[in-house]
N, C-alpha and C positions, 0 to 999 in steps of 0.2 A: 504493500500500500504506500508506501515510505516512498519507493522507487517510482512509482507509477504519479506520485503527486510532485514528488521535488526533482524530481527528471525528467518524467517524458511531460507530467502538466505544465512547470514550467519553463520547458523549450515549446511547449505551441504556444503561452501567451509570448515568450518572447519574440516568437518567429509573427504572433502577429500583431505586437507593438512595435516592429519592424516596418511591417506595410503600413502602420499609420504615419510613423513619423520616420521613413529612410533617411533623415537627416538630421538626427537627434541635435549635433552640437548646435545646426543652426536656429532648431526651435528652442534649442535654451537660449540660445545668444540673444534673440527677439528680445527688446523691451517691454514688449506690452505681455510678453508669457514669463519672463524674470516677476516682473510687479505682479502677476497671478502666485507666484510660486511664494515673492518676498514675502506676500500676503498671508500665504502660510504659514511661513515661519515664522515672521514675525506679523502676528494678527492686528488690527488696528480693533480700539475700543474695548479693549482687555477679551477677546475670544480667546477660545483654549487655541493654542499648537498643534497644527498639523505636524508641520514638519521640524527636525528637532536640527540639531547642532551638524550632527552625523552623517544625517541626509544632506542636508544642504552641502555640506564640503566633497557630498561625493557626486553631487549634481553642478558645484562650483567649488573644483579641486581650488587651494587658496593660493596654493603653487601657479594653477594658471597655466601650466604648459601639459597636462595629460587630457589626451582629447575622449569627450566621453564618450560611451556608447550601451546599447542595452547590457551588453554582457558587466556590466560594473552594476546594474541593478537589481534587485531582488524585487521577490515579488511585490510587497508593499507598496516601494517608489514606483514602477512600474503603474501600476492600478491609479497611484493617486494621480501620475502623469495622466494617463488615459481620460481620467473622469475630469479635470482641468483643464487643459490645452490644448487648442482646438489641432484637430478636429474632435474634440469630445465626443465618447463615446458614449451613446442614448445610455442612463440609466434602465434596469431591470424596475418593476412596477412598484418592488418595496425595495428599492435602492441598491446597491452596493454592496453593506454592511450585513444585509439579512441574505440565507440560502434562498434563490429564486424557486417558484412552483416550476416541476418536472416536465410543464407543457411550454415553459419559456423559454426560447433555443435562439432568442437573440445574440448577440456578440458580446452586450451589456451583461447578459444572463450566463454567459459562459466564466467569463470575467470572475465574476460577483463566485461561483461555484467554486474556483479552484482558490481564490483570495480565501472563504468559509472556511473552506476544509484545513487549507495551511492550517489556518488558527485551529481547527478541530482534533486535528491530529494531535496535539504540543497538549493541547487542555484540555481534553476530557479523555484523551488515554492514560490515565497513569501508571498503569502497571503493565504497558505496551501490549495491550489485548482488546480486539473490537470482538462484539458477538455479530457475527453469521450473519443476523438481519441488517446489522447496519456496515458490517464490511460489504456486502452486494449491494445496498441501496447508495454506500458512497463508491464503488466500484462502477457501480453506472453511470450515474451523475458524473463522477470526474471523465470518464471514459465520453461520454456525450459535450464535455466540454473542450478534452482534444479535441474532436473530430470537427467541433465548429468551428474551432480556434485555429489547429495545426493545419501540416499538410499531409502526403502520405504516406510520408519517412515518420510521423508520429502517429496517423491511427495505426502503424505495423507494429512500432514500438510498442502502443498497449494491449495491444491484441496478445504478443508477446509476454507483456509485464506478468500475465497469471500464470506461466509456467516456467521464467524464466530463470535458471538456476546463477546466482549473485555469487560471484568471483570473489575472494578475502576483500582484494582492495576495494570493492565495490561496496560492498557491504562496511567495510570500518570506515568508508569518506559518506555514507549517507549514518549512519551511527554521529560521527561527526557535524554532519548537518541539524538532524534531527538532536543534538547535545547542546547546539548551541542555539534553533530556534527554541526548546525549553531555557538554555540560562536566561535568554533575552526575554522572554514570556514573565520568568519569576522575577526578571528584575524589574519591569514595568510592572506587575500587578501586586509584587511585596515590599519593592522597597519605602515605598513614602509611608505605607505602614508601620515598618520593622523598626520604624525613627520613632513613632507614638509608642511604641512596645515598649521599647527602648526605657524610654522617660517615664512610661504610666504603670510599672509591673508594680511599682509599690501601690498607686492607686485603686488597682483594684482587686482591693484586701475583699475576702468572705464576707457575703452579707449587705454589701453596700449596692444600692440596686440603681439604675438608669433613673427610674421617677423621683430621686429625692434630689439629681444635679436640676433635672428638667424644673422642680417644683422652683427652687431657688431662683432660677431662673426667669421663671414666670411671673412668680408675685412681682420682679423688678423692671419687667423687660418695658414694659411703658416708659417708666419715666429714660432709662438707659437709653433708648430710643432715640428719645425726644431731646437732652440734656448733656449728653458726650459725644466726644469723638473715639471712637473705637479701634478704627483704623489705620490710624497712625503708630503712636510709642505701645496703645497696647499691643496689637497686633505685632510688631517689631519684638515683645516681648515672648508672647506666646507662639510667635515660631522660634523663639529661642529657648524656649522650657519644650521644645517638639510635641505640642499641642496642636499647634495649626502647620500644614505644611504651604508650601508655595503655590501648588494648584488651587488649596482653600484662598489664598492671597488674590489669585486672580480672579476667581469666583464672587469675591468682595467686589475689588476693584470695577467689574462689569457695571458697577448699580454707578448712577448720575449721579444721586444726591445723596446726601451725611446720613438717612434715616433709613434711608436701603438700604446703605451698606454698614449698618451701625446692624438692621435687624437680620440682614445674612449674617454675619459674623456669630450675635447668638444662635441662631440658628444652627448652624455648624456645631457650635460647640455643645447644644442642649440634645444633639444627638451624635455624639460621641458614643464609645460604650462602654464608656468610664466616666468615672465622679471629674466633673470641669469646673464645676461651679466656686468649688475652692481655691482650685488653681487660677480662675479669671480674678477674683477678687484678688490674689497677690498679685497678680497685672497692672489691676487699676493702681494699688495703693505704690507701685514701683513708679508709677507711670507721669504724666502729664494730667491726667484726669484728677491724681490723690486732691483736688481742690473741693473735689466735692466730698465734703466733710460729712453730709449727714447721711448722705445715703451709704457713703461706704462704710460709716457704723451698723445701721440697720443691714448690711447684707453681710458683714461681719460676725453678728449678733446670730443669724443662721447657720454660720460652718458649726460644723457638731463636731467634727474631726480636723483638728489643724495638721495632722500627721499628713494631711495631703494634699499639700503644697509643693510638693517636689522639689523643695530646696539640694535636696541630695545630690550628688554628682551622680551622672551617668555611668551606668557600670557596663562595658564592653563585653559584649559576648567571643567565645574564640573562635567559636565558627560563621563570624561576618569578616569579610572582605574588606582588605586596608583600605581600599577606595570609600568603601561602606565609612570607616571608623574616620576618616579623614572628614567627609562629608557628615558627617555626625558633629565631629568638633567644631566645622564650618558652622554650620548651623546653630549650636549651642553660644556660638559669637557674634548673630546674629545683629541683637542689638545693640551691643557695644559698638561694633565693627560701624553700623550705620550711623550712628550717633559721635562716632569721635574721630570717624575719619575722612578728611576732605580731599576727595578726589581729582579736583581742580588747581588745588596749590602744592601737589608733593607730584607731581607730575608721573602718577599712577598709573592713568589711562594710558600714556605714550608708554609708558613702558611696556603696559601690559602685550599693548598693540604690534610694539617691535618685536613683543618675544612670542607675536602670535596666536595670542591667550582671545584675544576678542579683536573681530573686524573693525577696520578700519568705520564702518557702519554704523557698525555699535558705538564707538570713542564719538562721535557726529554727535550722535543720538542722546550719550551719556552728557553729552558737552552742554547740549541746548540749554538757552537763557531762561526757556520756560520754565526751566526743573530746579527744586529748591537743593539745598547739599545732599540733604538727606534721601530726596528721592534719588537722585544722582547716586549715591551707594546703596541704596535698595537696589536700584535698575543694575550694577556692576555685580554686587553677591549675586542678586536673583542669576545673573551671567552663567557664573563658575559655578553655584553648587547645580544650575539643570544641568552643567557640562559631566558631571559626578566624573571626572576624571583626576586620576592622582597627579597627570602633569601639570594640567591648571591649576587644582591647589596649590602644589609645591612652590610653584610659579609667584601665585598669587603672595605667598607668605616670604618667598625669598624677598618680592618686590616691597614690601614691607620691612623686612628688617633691614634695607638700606638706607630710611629713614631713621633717624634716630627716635621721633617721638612714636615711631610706634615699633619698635623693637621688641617692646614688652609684650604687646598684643601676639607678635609670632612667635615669642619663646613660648606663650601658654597654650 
């Protein structure tokens, strides 16, 4: 099944995102399909990310001199190209993202089949075992999606796939594939979790249940609403206790006004699946808000348990990855970091920029006169820790301790 989806399925979409676009570098070079793509990556009006770090430099190598072509794409970039830049490929009736009905044999439809299954294969086999009914019902389906897609060097190929006896090296380089579309699966779908885990094992102690953060919550959330600002030094805080992560940050950011994004914020947090209510109240009284004195007695006067505040230091698991543990301490510096360090007078950005850490785009972008300091080093962290890369960290902290007023920040 393995061979049959990540060999013969994806050489027919490639052989026929080939006839759409025989000229790939020149459809990227296009301005008007660059600004479809930048749009992605970098979404205007706080939208989530299509496209991450990763993709982008492998769609605009930064080098600049390796000429692209499908064979450097994997399935994902491939599909999201198709569905974006013309000649766009008609959507399937329920999109892209969902298995199309068995009676849909458009090119959208085939598309959309073998894109499913990728992901199907990685997630819901865990112990590498399909049952009989749904190895034949995806055995069709993928097989109906060559035959739309490929030519007939690939419907021979699957024809073949079911009897086909897999040579060592064949078998340990799709082993290999199918190894690392699981890392990449667990790393997208665990790790902004395994950051909450991290920080909240002491919070949820036996016994303490989801409806006593949400009650706390509740009785206050009107006036909190109507009377703070949320989003700023608290938020900077509680993604530094790894309470909130970055994706919850942009999910804020989406809302126009102070009471939107004041009541996502609760929101998120009153459905956590852990006691928050505690941990927000040390927020506030860290924060910019502690002015408001009487409310933050009255919501004081509620914690039952101050044991759960998370003042604790993080304790590292051994079986997280140094990039993981790096990206941790990133984060736990969060506020600090944003709060004390000015990106505009230690000449951070150009360095970062010469050492390749963040595009030349990016330094523009960080630069502009619109952005107060602080946004300016939200917009450069939020940078490095999506990058979760241990060069960029390393990077980032070296370029720090060539200053001298913040040397401290990168020894700790």
């Amino acid at each position: 099944m393995v061979y049959l989806n990540y060999r013969v399925g994806t050489t027919a979409l490639r052989r026929y995102f080939d006839n759409v676009h025989p000229n790939l570098p020149s459809d990227l070079s296009s301005p008007t399909n660059k600004s479809i793509l930048s749009n992605l990556y970098k979404p205007p009006g706080g939208q989530r990310e299509i496209l991450y770090q990763e993709q982008w430099d492998i769609l605009y190598p930064p080098s600049g001199s390796h000429v692209v072509s499908s064979a450097d794409l994997d399935v994902t970039l491939m599909v999201c190209i198709l569905r974006n830049i013309p000649p766009q490929v008609s959507p399937p009736t329920k999109g892209f993202d969902v298995l199309p009905h068995s009676t849909d044999v458009t090119p959208g439809a085939h598309i959309a089949r073998i894109k499913y299954y990728k992901n199907f294969l990685v997630s819901h086999s865990k112990d590498g075992k399909l049952a009989d009914v749904d190895f034949n019902t995806i055995w069709t389906d993928l097989e109906m999606a060559i035959h739309g897609l490929g030519n007939q060097q690939d419907v021979t190929d699957a024809a073949d796939a079911k009897s086909k006896v897999l040579d060592y090296k064949t078998i340990k380089e799709l082993m290999m594939i199918e190894k690392r579309l699981i890392d990449h699966t667990i790393i997208l779908a665990e790790h902004t979790t395994r950051i909450a885990q991290l920080e909240t094992e002491k919070a949820t102690k036996k016994g303490i249940a989801c409806r006593s953060s949400k009650g706390g919550f509740n009785e206050f959330k009107d006036e909190l609403i109507r009377s703070t600002i949320l989003d700023e030094e608290v938020l900077d805080i509680l993604i530094s206790k790894c309470v909130l992560i970055l994706d919850d940050k942009d999910e804020i950011d989406s809302f126009s006004d102070q009471s939107s994004r004041n009541n996502k914020l609760l929101e998120i947090l009153m459905y956590r699946p852990y006691h928050t209510f505690n941990i927000f109240v040390e927020a506030l009284k860290e924060s910019d808000q502690k002015c408001h004195t009487a409310l933050l007695a009255n919501m004081e006067a509620k914690i039952t348990d101050k044991s759960l505040t998370l003042q604790q230091p993080i304790q590292y698991k051994e079986d997280i990855a140094d990039i993981e543990k790096q990206t941790v301490k990133l984060i736990k510096w969060f506020k600090t970091l944003v709060h004390e360090i000015d990106v505009d007078k230690t000449g951070i950005l150009d360095k970062l920029s010469a050492k390749g850490i963040i595009r030349i785009e990016d330094k523009a972008e960080l630069r502009s006169a619109a952005l107060t300091p602080r946004e300016k080093s939200r917009g450069l962290l939020e940078n490095i820790i999506r990058k979760n890369n241990l060069s960029a960290n390393t990077t980032f902290l070296d370029v720090l301790r060539e200053d001298s007023c913040y040397q401290e920040y990168a020894a700790k």
